[in-house]
N, C-alpha and C positions, 0 to 999 in steps of 0.2 A: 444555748445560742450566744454568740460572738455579740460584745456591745461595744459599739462605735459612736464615742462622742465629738461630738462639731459646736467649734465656738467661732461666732463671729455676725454680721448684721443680716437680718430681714429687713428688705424692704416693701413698701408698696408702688408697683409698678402700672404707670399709667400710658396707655399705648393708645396710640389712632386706629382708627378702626379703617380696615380695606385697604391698606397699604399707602394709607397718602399722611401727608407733613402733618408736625406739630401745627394745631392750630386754624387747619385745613375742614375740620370741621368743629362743632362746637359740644362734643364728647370724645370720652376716654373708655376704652377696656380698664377695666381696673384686673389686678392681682397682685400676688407677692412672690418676691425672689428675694436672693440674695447668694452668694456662693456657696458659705458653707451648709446654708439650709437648703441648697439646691441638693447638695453632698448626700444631706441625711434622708430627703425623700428620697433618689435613686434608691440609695441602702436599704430604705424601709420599705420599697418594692420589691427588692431581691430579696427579702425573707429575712432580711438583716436585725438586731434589735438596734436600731438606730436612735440617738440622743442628738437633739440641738442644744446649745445654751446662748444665749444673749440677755440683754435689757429691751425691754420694750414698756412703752406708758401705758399706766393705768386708764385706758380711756379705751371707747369702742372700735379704735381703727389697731391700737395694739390688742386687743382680745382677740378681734377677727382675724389677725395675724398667726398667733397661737392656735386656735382654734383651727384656722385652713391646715398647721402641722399634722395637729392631733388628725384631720382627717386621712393623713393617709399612713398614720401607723407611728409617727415618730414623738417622741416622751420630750413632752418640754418643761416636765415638770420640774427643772433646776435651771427656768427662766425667772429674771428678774424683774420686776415692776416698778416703773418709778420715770421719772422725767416728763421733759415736756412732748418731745413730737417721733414720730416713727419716722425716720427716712426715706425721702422718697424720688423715684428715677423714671422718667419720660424715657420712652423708644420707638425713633421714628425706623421703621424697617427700609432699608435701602433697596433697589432693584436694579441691576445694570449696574452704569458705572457710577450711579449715586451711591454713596456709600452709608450704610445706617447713619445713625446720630442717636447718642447717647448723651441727657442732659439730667446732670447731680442734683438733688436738693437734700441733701442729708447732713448739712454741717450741722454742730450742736445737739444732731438722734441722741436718744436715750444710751445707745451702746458706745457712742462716744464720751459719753459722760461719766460713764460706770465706773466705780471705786473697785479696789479688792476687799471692801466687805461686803459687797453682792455677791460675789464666788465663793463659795470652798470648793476648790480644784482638790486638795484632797478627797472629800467627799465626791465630789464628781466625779474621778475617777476611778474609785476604788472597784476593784475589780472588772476595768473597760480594756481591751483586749486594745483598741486603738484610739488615738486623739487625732484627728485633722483640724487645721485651720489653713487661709488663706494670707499670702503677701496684700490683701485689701485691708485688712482687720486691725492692725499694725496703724498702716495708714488714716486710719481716720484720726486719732490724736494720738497724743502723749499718752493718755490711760489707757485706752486701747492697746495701744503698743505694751505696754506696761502689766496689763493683764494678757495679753500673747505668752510673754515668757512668763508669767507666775504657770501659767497652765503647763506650759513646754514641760518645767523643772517637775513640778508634780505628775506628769505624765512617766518621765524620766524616774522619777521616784516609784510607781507604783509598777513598772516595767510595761506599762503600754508603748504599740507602737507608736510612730511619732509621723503623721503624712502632711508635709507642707507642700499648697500648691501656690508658685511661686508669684503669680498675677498679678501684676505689677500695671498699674493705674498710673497715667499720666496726670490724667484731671484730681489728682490727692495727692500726691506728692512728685519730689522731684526724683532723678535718679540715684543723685545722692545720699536724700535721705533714706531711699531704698535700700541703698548697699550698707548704709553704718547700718540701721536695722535690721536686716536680714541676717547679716553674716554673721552678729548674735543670737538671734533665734534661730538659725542654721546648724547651731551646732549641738542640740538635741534632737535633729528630726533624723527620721532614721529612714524614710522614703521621702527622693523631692519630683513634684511634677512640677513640668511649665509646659510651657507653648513654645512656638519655636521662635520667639524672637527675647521673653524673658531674660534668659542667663545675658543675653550680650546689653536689656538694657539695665538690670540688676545689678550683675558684679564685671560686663565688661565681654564677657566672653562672647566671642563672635564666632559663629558655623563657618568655615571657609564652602566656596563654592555655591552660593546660595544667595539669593535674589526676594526677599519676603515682598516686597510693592510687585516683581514681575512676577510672583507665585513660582519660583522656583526655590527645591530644596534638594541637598546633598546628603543623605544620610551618613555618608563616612565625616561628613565636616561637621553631625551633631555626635558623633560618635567621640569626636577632638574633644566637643562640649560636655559629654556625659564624662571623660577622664578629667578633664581641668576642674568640673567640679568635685569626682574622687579624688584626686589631690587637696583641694582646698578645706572640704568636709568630710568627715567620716560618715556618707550617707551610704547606705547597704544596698541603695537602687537611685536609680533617676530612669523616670519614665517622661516624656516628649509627646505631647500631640503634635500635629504637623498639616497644616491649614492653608492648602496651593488659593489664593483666591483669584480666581477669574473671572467675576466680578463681583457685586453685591447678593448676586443671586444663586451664583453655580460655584461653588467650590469642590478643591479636590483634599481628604480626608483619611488620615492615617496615623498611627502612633510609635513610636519608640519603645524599648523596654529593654534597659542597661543593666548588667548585675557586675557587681566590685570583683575589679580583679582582687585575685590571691595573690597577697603582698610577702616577694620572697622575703625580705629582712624588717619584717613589721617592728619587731621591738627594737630594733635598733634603731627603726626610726621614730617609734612612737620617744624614746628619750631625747633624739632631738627635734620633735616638736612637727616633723614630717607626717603627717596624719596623710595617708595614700599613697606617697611617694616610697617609690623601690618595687613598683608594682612586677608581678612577674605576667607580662603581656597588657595588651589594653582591656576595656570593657567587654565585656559580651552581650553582642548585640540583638534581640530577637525585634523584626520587623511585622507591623502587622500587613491587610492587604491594603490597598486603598479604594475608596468610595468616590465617588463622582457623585456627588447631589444637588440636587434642585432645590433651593433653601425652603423651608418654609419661615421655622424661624432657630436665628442661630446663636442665642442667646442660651446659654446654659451648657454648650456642648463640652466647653472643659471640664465642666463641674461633671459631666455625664460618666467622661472621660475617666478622672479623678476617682470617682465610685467606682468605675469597674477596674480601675488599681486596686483601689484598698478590696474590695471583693475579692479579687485574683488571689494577693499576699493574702488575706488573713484563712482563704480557703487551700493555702498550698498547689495553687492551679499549676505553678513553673511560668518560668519568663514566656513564653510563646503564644498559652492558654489564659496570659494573664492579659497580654498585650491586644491580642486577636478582641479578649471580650470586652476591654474598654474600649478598643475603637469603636469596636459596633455598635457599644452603650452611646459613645457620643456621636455617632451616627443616627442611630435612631431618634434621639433628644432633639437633633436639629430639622427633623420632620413632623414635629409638632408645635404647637403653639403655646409659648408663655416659656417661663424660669426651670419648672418642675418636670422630672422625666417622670415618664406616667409608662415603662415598657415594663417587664415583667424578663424574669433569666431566662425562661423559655424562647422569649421572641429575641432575644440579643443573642443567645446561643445558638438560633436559625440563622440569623444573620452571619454571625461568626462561622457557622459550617460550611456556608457556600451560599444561603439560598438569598437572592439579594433580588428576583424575579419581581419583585412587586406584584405576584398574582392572587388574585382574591381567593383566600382560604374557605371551603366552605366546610 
């Protein structure tokens, strides 16, 4: 079995109960999320052997953190222990044209804090078929960022693949600091996902044709997006979620799935420094279908998304069987409730075949 490790924060996420505001009543849903650990449940429902890694404290709310992992199959046993407080993120769910709300408490988490003598990335990876982490992870400090690329290069050293999803948070940094970051750690990932407004607020690049506040989108104008980034990075794919929202409640839901042109005069370009460029034609593009849904909740759907990439690539599905089953992974994800996708390959792969009927199985 294929092992896929995920570094980056758990949090504990405190929600309103019934759909109404922060504060509105005098309890929270409690659970945990966090991107990359949203990554390694998917994985570890799909049959995957799935690894998280982070810091989390020695105390009962990071236990219970660890613990909710181990419930559904994923190895956390090269988490770290230690600091003051686990991270933690309110979400008020929007409906119509209020729009969710999303509020941070995670400055100073444990995984913000973390040294590179909490790691050995060598050891952690030895022998992991793949490494993902998220453009969030980077973001929360200097050390974080810091330990991104220790992992990156050890991943790069032990020939795992390399999957960065590019998720780019306003409320943690700026866009600046996004692009001198990234464009570093960009240059060992060997698959990048984003969403479809990333790349333009990360390194600039804008979809022509395309409208993200009116919920319009252009696929040939991310198709621009998926070469600008094979010119810029030597990444071997770029995959695109694609999120029409029509309001808080009903969105429309689709993916991208690019493969690197074949580069006529590669070596002549790789000596002068043209990493993509002299491509012989553009990207190739597979499309998946798109979904119309009725939110339940839509929190996790990239990470959903993200899992049925690295599922696709590491099983050889081909650009079309890769793209089709991540959409519907993140499809599914956002018809359920909380961080964590709790669907199985069977049910993503009915989805993906056509059956999209919502009728009761008996």
């Amino acid at each position: 079995m294929k092992k896929i490790v995920t570094f980056g924060e758990i949090m504990l996420r405190l929600s309103p109960q019934d759909g109404t505001r922060l504060l509105q009543k005098p309890s929270f849903e409690a659970s945990f999320g966090g991107a990359e650990a949203n990554v390694a449940v998917s994985l570890a429902n799909f049959g995957m052997d799935a690894a998280f890694v982070t810091k989390v404290p020695q105390n009962p709310i990071g236990m219970a953190a660890l613990a909710e992992l181990n419930k559904f199959g994923v190895d956390a046993s090269f988490c770290a222990l230690g600091g003051d407080r686990l991270g933690v993120y309110y979400m008020e769910k929007g409906a119509g044209p209020r729009p969710s709300l999303c509020v941070y408490d995670r400055k100073n988490s444990s995984i913000a804090q973390a040294e590179p003598s909490d790691f050995d990335f060598d050891k952690i990876l030895k022998g992991a078929a793949a490494f993902h982490f998220t453009g969030i992870t980077p973001a929360l400090s200097k050390n974080a960022a810091a330990l991104c690329l220790n992992a990156v290069k050890a991943a790069r050293k032990t020939g795992a693949t390399v999957f960065c999803d590019l998720n780019f948070r306003s409320k943690l940094w700026t866009k600046a600091q996004a692009k001198k970051a990234m464009s570093e750690l960009c240059k060992y990932v060997d698959v990048c996902v984003l969403n479809e407004s990333d790349a333009a607020d990360v390194f600039g690049i804008k979809a022509a044709r395309s409208n993200i506040k009116e919920g319009k989108l252009d696929a040939k104008g991310y198709q621009d997006v998926a070469a600008a980034l094979f010119e810029r990075f030597n990444f071997k794919a770029v995959a695109i979620s694609q999120r029409e929202s029509y309001s808080a409640s009903d969105n429309g839901w689709s993916g991208l799935y690019f493969e690197r042109p074949l580069q006529a005069k590669k070596a002549a370009a790789d000596k002068k420094g043209l990493v993509g460029k002299n491509c012989a034609g553009g990207p190739k593009m597979f499309a998946s279908k798109k979904y119309d849904l009725r939110l339940v909740d839509r929190v996790g759907g990239g990470d959903a998304f993200a899992a049925g990439i690295i599922y696709g690539v590491l099983n050889k599905l081909g650009g079309q069987k890769t793209v089709d089953f991540a959409a519907a992974s993140g499809a599914l994800q956002q018809t359920i409730e909380g961080d964590f996708n709790r669907v199985s390959v069977a049910e993503v792969e009915r989805l993906a075949g056509g059956d999209s009927s919502g009728r009761i199985l008996r």
